[in-house]
Structures are given as C-alpha cells and as structure tokens.
mmCIF file as Biopython writes it, N, C-alpha, C and O atoms, coordinates in Angstrom:
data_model
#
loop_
_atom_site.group_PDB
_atom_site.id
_atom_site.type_symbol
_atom_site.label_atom_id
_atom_site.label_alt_id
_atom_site.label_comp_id
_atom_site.label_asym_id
_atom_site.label_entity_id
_atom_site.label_seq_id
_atom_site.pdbx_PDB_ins_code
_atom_site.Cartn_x
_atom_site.Cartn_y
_atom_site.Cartn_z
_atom_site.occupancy
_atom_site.B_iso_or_equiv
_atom_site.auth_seq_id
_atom_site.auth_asym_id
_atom_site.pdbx_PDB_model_num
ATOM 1   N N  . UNK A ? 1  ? -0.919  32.417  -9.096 1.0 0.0 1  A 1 
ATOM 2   C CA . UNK A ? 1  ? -0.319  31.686  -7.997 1.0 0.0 1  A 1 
ATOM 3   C C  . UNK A ? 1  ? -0.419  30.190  -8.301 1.0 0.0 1  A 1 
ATOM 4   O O  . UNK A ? 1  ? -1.443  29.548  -8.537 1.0 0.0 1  A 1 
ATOM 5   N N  . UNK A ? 2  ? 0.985   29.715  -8.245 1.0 0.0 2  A 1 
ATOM 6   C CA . UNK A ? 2  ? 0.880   27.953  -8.361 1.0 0.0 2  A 1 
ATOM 7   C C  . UNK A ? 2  ? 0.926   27.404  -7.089 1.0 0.0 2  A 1 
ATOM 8   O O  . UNK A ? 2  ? 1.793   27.725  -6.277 1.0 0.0 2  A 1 
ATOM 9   N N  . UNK A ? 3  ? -0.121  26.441  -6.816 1.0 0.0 3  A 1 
ATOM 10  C CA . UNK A ? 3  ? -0.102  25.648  -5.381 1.0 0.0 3  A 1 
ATOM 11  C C  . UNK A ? 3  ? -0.005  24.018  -6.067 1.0 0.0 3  A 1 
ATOM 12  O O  . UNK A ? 3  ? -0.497  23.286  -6.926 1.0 0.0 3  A 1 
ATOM 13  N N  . UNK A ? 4  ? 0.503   24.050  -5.529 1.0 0.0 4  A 1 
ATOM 14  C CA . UNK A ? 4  ? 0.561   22.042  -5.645 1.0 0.0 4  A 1 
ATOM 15  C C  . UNK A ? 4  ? -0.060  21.480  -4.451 1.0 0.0 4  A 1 
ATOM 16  O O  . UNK A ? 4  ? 0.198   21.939  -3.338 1.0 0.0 4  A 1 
ATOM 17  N N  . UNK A ? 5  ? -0.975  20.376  -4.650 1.0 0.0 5  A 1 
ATOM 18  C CA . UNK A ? 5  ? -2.344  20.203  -3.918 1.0 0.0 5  A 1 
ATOM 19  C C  . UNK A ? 5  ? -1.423  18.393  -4.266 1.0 0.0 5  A 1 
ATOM 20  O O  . UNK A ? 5  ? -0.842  18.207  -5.335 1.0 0.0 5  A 1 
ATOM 21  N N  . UNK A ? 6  ? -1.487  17.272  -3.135 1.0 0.0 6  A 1 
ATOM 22  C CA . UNK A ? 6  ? -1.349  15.757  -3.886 1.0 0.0 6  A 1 
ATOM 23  C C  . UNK A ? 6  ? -2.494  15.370  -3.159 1.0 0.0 6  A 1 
ATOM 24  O O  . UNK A ? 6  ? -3.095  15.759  -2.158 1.0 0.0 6  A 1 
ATOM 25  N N  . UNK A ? 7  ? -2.602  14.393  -4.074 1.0 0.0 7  A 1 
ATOM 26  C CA . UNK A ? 7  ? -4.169  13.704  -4.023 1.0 0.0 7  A 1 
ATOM 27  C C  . UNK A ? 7  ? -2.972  12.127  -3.780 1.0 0.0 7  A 1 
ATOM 28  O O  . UNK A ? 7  ? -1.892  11.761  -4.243 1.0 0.0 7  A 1 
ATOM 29  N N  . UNK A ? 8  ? -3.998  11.600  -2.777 1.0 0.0 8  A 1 
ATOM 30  C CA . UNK A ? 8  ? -3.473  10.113  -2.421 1.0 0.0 8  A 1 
ATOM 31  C C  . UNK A ? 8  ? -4.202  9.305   -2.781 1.0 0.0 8  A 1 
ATOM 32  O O  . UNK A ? 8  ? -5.200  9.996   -2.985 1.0 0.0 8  A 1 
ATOM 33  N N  . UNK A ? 9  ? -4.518  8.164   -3.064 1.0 0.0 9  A 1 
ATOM 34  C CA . UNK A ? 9  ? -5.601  6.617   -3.324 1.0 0.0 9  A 1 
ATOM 35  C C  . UNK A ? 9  ? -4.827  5.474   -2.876 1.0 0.0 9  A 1 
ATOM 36  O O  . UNK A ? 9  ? -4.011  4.869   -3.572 1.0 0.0 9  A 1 
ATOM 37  N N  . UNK A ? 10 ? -5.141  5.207   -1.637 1.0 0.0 10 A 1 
ATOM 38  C CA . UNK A ? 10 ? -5.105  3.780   -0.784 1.0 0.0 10 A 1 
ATOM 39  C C  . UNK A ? 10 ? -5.424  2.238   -1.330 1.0 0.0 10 A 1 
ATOM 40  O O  . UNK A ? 10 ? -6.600  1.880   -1.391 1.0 0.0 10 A 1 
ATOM 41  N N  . UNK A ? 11 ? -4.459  1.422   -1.688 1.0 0.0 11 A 1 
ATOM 42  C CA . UNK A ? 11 ? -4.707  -0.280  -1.849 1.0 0.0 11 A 1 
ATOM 43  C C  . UNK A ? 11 ? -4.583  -0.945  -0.668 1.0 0.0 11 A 1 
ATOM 44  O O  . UNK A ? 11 ? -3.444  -1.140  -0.244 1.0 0.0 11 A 1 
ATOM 45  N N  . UNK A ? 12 ? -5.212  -1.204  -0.257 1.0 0.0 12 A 1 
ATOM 46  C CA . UNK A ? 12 ? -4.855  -2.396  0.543  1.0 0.0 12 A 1 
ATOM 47  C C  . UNK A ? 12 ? -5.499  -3.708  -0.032 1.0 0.0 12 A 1 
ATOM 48  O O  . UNK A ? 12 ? -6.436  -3.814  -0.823 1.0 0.0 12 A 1 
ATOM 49  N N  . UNK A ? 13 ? -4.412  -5.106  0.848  1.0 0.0 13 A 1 
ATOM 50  C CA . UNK A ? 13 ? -5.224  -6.281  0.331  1.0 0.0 13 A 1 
ATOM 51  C C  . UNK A ? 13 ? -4.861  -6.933  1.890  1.0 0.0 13 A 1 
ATOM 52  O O  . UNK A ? 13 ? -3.971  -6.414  2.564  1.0 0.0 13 A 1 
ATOM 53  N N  . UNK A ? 14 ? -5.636  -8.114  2.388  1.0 0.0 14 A 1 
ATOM 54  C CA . UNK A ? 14 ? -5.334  -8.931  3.421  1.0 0.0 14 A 1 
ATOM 55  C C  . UNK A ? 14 ? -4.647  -10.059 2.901  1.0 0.0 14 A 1 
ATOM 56  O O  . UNK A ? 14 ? -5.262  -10.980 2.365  1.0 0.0 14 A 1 
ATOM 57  N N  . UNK A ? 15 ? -3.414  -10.047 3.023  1.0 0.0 15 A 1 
ATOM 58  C CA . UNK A ? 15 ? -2.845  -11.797 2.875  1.0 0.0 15 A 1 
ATOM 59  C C  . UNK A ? 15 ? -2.687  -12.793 4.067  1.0 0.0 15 A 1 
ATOM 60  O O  . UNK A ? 15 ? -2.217  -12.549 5.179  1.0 0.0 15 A 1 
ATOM 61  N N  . UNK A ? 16 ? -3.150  -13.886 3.622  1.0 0.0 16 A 1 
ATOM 62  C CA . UNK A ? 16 ? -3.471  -14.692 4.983  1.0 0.0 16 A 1 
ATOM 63  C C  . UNK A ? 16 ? -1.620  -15.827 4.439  1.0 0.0 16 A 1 
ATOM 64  O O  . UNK A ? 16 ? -1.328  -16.196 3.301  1.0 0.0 16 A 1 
ATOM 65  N N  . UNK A ? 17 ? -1.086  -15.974 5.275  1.0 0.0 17 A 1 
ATOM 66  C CA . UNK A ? 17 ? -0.269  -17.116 4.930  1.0 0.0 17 A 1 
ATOM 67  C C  . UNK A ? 17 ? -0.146  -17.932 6.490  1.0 0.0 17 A 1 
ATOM 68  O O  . UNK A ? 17 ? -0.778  -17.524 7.464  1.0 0.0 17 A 1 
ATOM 69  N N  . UNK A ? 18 ? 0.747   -19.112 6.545  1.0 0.0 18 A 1 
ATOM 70  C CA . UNK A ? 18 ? 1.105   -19.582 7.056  1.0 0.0 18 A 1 
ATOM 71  C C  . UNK A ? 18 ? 2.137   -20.018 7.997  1.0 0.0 18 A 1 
ATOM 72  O O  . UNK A ? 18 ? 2.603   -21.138 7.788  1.0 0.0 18 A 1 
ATOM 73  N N  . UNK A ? 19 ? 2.746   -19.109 9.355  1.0 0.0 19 A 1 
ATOM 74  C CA . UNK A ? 19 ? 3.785   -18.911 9.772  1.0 0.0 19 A 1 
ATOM 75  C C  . UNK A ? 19 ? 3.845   -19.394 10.820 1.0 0.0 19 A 1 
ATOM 76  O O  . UNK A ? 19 ? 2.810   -19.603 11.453 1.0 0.0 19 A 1 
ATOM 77  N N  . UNK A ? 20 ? 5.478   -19.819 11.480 1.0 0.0 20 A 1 
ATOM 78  C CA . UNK A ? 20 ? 4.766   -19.270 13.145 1.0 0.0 20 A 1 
ATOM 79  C C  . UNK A ? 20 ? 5.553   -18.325 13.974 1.0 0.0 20 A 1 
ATOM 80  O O  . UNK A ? 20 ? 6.074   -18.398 15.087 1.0 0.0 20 A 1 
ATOM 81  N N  . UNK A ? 21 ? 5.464   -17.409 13.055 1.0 0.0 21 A 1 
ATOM 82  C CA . UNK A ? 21 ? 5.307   -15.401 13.850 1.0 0.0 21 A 1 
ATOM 83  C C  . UNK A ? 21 ? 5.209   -14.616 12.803 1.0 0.0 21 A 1 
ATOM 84  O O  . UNK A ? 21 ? 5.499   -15.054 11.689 1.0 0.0 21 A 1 
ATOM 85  N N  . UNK A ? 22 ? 4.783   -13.324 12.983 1.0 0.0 22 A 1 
ATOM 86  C CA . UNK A ? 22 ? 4.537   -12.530 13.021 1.0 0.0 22 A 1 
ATOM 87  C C  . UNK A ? 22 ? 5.507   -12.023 12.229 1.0 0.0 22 A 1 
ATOM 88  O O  . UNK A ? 22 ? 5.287   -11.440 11.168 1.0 0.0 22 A 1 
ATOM 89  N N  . UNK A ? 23 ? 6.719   -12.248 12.767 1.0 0.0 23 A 1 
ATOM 90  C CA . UNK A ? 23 ? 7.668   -11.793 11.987 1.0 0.0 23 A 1 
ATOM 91  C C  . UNK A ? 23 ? 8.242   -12.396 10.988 1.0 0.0 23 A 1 
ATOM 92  O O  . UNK A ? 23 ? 8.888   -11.960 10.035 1.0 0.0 23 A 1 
ATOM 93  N N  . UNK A ? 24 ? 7.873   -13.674 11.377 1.0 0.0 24 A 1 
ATOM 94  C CA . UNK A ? 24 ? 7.859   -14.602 9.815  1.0 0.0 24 A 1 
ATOM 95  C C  . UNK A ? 24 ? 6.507   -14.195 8.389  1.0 0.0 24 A 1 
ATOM 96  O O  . UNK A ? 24 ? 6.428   -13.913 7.193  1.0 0.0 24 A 1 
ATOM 97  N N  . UNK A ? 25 ? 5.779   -14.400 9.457  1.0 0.0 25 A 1 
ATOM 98  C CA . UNK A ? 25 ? 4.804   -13.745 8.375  1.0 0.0 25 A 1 
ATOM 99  C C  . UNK A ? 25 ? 4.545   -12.082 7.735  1.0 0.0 25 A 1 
ATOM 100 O O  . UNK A ? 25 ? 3.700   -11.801 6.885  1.0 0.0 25 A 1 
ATOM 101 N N  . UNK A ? 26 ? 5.354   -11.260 8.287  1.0 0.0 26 A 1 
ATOM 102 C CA . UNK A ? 26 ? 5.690   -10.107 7.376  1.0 0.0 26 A 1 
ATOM 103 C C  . UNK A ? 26 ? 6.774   -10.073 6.659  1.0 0.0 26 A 1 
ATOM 104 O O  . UNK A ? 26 ? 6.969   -9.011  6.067  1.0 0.0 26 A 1 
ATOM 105 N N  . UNK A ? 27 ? 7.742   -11.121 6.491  1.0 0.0 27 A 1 
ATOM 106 C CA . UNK A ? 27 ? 8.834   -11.234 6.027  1.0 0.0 27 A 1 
ATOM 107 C C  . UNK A ? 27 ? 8.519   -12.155 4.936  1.0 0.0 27 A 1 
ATOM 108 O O  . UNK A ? 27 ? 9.410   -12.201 4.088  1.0 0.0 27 A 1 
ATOM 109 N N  . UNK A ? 28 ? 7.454   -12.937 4.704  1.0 0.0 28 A 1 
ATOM 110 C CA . UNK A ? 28 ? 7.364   -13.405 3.802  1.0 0.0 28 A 1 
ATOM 111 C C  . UNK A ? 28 ? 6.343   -12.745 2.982  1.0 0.0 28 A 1 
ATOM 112 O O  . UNK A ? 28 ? 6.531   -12.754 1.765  1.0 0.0 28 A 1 
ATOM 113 N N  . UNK A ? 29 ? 5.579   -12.330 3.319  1.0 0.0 29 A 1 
ATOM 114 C CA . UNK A ? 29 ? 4.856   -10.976 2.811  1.0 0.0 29 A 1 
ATOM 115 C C  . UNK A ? 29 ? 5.510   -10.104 2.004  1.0 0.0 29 A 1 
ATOM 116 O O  . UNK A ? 29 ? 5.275   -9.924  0.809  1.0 0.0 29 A 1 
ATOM 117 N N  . UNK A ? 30 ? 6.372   -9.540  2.694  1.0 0.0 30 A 1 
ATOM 118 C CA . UNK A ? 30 ? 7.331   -8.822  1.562  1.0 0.0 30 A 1 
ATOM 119 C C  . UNK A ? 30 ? 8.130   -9.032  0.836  1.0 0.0 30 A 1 
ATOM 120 O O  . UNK A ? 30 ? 8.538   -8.193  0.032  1.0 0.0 30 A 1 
ATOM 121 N N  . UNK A ? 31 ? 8.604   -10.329 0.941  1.0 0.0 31 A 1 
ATOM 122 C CA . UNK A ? 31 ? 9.418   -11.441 0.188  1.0 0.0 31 A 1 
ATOM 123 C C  . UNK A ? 31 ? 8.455   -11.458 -1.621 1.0 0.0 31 A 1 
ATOM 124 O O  . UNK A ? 31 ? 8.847   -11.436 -2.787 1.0 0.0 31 A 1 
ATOM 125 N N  . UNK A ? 32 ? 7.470   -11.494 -1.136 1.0 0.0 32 A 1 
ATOM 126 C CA . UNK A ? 32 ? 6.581   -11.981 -2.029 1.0 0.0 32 A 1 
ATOM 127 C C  . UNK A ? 32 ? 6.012   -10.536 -2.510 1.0 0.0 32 A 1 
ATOM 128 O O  . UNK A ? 32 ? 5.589   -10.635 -3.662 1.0 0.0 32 A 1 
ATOM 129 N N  . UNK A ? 33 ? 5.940   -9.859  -2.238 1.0 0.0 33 A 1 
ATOM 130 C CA . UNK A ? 33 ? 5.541   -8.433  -2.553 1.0 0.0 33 A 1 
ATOM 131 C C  . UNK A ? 33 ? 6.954   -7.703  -3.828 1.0 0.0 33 A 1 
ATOM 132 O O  . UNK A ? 33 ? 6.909   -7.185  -4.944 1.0 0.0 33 A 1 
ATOM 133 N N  . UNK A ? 34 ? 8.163   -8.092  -2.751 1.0 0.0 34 A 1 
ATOM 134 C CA . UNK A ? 34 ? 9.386   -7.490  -3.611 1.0 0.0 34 A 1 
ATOM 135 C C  . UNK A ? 34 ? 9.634   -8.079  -4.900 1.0 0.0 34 A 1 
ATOM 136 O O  . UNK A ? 34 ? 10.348  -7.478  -5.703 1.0 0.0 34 A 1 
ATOM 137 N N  . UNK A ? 35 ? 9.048   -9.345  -5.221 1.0 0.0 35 A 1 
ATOM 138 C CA . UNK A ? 35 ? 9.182   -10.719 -6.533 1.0 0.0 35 A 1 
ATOM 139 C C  . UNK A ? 35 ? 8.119   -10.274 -7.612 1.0 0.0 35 A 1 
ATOM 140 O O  . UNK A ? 35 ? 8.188   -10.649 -8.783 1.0 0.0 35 A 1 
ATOM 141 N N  . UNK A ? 36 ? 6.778   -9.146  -6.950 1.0 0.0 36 A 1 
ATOM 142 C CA . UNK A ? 36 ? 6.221   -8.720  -7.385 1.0 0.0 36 A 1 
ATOM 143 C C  . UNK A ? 36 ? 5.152   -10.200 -8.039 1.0 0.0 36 A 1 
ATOM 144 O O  . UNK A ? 36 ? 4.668   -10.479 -9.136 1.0 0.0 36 A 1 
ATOM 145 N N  . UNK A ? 37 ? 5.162   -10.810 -6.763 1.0 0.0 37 A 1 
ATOM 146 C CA . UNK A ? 37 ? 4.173   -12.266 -6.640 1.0 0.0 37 A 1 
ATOM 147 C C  . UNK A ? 37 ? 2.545   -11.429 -6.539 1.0 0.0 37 A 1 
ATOM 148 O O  . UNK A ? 37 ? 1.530   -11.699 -7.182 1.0 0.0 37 A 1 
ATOM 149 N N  . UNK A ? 38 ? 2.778   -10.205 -5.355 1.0 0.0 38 A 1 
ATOM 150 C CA . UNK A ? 38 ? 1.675   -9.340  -4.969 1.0 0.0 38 A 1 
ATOM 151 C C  . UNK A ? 38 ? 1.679   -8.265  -5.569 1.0 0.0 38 A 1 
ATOM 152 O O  . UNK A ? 38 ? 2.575   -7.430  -5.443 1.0 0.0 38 A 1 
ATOM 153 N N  . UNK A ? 39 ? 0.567   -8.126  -6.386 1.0 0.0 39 A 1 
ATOM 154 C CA . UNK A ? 39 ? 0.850   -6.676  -7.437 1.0 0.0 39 A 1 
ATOM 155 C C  . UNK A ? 39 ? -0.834  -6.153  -6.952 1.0 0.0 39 A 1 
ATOM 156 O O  . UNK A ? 39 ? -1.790  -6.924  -7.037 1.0 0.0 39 A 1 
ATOM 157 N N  . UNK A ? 40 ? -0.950  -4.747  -6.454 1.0 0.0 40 A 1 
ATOM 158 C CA . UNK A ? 40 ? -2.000  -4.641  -5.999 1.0 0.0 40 A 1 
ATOM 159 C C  . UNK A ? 40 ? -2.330  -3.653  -6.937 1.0 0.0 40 A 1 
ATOM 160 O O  . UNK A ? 40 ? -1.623  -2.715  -7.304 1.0 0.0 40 A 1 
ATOM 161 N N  . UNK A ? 41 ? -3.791  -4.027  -7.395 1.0 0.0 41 A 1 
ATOM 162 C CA . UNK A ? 41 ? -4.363  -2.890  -8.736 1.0 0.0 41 A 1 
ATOM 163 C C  . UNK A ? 41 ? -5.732  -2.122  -8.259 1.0 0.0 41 A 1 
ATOM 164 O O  . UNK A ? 41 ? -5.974  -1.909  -7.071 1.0 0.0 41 A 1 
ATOM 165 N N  . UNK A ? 42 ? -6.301  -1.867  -8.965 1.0 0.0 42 A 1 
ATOM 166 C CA . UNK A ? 42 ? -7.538  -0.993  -9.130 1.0 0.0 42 A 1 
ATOM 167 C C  . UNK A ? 42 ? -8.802  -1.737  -8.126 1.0 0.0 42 A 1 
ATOM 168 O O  . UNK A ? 42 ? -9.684  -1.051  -7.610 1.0 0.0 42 A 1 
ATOM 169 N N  . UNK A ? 43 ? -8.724  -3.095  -7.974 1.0 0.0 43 A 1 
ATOM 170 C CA . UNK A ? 43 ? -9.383  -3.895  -7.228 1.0 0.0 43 A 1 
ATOM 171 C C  . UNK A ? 43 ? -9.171  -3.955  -5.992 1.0 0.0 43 A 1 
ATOM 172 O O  . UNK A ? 43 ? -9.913  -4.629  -5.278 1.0 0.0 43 A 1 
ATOM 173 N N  . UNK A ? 44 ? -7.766  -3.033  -5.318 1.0 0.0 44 A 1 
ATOM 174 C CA . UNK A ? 44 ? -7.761  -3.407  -4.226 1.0 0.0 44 A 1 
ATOM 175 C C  . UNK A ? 44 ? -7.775  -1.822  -3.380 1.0 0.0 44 A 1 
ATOM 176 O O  . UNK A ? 44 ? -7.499  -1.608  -2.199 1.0 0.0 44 A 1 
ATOM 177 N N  . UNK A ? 45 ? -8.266  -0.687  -4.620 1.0 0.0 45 A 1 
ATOM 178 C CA . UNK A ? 45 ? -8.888  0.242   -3.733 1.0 0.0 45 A 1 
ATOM 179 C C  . UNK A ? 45 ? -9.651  0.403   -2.899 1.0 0.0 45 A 1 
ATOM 180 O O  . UNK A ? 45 ? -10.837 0.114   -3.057 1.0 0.0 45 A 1 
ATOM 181 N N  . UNK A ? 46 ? -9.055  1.031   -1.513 1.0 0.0 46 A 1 
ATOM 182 C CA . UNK A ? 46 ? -10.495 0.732   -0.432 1.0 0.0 46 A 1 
ATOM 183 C C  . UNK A ? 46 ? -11.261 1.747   0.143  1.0 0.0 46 A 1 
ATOM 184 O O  . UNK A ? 46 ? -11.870 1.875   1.206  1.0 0.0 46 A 1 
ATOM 185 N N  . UNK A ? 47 ? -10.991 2.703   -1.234 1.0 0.0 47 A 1 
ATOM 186 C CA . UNK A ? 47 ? -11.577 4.037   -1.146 1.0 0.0 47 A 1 
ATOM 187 C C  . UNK A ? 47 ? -11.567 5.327   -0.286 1.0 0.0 47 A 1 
ATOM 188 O O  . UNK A ? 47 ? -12.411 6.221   -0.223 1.0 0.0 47 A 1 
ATOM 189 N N  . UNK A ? 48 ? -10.123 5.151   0.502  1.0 0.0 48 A 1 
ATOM 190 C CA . UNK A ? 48 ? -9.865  5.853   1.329  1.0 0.0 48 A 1 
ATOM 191 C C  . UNK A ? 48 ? -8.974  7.202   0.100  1.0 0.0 48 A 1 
ATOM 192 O O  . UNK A ? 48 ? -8.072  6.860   -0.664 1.0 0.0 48 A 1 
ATOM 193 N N  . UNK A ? 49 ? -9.341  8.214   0.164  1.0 0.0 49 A 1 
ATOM 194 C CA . UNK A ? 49 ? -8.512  9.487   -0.617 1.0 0.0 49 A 1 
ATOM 195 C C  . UNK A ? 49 ? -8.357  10.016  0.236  1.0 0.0 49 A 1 
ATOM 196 O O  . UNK A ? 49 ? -9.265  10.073  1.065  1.0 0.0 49 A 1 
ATOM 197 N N  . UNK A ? 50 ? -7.110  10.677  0.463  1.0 0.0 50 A 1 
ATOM 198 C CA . UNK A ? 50 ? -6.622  12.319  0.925  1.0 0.0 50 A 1 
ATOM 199 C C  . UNK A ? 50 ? -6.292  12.938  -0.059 1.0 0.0 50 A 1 
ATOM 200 O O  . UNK A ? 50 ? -5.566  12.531  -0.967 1.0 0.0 50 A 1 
ATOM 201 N N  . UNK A ? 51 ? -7.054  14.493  0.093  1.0 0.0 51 A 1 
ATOM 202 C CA . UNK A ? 51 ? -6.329  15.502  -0.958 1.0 0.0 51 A 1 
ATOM 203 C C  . UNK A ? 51 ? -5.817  16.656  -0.018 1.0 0.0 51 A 1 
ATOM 204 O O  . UNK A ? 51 ? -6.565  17.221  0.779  1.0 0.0 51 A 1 
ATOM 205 N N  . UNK A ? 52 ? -4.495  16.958  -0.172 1.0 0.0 52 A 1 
ATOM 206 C CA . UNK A ? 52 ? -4.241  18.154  1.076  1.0 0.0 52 A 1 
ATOM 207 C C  . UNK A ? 52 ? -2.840  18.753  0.364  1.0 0.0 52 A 1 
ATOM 208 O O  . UNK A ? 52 ? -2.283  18.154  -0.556 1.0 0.0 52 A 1 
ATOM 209 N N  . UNK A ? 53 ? -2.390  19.923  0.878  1.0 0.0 53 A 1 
ATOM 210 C CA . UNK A ? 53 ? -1.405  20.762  0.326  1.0 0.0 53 A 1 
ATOM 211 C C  . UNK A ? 53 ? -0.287  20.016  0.495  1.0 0.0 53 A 1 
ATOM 212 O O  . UNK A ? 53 ? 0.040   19.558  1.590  1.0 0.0 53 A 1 
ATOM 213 N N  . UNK A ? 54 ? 0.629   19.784  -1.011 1.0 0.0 54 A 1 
ATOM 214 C CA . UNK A ? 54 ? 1.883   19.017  -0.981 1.0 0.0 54 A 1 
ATOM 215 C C  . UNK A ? 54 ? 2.570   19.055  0.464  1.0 0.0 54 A 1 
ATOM 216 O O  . UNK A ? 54 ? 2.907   20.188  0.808  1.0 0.0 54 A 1 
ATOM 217 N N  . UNK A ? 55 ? 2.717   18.498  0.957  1.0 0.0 55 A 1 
ATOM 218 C CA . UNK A ? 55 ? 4.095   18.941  2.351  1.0 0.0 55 A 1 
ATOM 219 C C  . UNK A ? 55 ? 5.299   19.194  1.825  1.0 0.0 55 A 1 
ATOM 220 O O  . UNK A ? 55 ? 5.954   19.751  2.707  1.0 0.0 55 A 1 
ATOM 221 N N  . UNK A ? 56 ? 6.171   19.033  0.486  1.0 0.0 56 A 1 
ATOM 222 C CA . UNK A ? 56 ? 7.041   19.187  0.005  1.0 0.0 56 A 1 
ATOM 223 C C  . UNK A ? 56 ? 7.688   20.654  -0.297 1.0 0.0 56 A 1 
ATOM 224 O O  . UNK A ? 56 ? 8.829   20.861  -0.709 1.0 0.0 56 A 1 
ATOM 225 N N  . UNK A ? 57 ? 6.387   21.910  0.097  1.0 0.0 57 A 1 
ATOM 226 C CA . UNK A ? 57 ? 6.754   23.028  0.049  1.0 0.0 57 A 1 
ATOM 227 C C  . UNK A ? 57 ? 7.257   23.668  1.413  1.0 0.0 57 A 1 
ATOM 228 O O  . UNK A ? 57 ? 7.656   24.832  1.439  1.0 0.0 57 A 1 
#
C-alpha cells in the first residue's frame, strides 16, 4: 500500500518598515518579497512542522 504522508516546515521573519497603513505596509512587503529583496532560508525556521496525510488524495 502507497500512502503519501507531506511533511510541512514553517519560515517566518518579522519585517518592520515604514508606512502609513497597513495596507501600505503589506504592499510593500510583498513588493519586496516578489524582487526577491526577502529570501527567507534555514534561519528563519521557527520550528513549527506538520506531518499529516496528503489532502491531495
């Protein structure tokens, strides 16, 4: 029997910038994320895993 099991590993990072909203400041967030200005690696594991049965079946 084949089961496919996915295993997840969580990055997060806090970026602080300078806006005035909210919606400015997630828009430049991802501005800067999509330019690949924010590249989040091995350092910004925060050790959260899920392992649970693919949902894809």
């Amino acid at each position: 029997m084949k089961i496919d099991i996915e295993i997840r590993e969580v990055l997060s990072r806090v970026i602080s910038v300078n806006t005035d909203s909210i919606e400015e400041a997630i828009d430049k967030v991802q501005e800067m994320y999509d330019r690949e200005e924010l590249v989040l690696d091995y350092t910004d594991f925060d050790g959260n895993v899920v392992i649970k049965k693919n949902s894809n079946l």
